[in-house]
C-alpha positions, -999 to +999 in steps of 0.1 A: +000+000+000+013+031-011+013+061+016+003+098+008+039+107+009+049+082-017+021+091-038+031+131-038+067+121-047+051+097-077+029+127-085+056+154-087+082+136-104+051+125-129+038+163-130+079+173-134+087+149-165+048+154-182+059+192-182+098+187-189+084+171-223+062+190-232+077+228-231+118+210-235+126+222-203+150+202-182+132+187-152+158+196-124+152+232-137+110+224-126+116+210-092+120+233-066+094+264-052+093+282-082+064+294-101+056+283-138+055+319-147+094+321-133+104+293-157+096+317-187+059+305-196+029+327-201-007+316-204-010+295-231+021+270-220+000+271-186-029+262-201-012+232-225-001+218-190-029+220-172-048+204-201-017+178-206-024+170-168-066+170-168-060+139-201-032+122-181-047+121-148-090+120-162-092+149-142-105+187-147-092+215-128-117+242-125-110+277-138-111+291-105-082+265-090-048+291-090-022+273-109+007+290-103+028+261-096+038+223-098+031+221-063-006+234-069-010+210-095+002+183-074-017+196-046-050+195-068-042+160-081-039+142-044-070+166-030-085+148-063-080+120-060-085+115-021-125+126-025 
């Protein structure tokens, strides 16, 4: 049985490589507290992840969730799948 802190770590490194391949950035250049924004992206390449995510994971993440981060995307994806 997996615990929650396993499946965070699963999740971010997941989250980190789904988004390392799909705007070519390197993924040790993801991890860390900095914002999406902070990693040169605007709205659109926030909006390709988020969608990349909602496919990978059969989830959808309101417009009103703030996504300004991996960690809110991970943080979404557990609260998500815990309910």
């Amino acid at each position: 049985m997996m615990h929650m802190a396993d499946t965070r770590t699963t999740l971010y490194k997941e989250v980190i490589n789904l988004v390392s391949r799909l705007k070519a950035i390197a993924p040790h250049k993801l991890s860390g507290p900095k914002g999406l924004w902070e990693n040169g992206m605007d709205i659109v390449d926030v909006v390709d992840i988020i969608l990349a995510v909602e496919k990978k994971y059969s989830v959808v993440i309101p417009d009103e969730v703030p996504v300004y981060s991996i960690d809110d995307l991970v943080n979404y994806l557990q609260m998500s799948k815990a309910s």
